[in-house]
C-alpha positions in Angstrom: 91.9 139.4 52.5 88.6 139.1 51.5 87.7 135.9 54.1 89.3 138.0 56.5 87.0 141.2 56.2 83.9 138.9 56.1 85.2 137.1 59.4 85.9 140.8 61.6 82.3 141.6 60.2 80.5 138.5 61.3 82.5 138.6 64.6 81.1 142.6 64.9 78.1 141.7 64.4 77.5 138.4 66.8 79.3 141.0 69.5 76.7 143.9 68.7 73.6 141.3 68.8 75.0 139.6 72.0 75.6 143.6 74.1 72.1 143.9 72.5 70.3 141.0 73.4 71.9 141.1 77.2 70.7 144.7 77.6 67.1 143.4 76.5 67.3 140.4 79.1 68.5 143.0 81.6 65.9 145.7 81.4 62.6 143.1 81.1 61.6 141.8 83.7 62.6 143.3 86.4 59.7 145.1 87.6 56.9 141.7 86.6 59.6 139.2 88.4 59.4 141.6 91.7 56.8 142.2 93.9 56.7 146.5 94.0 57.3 147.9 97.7 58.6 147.0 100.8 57.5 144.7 102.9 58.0 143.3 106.5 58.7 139.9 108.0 59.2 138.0 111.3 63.1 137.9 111.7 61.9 134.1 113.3 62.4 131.7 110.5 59.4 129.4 111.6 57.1 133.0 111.3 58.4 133.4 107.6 54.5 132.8 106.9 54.4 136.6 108.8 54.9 139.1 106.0 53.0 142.7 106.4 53.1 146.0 104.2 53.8 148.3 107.4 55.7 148.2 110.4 54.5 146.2 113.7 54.5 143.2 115.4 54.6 139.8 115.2 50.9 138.4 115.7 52.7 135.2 116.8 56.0 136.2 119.1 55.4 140.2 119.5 58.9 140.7 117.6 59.4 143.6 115.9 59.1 143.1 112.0 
């Protein structure tokens, strides 16, 4: 009975440090991973190079972005 109690608590415990360390992995890094904003791009895939921090056009095609 003894082994039994000691294997429910060391199985609690890995489950608790496991929730907890994927809640940790979760929350950091989100925000340093990410550029912050929105952003606009060429919908042409060879004007991918195009990115802007406003709407406007395309300096190469005169697409929308």
């Amino acid at each position: 009975m003894k082994k039994m109690s000691e294997k429910s608590l060391m199985l609690t415990l890995m489950i608790v440090l496991g929730a907890l360390l994927i809640f940790y992995l979760s929350t950091v890094g989100h925000s340093s991973n990410q550029k912050e904003g929105v952003y606009y791009t060429c919908p042409m895939p060879e004007h991918a190079d195009v990115v802007m921090d406003k709407p406007g056009k395309c300096p190469k095609c005169v697409m929308n972005l």
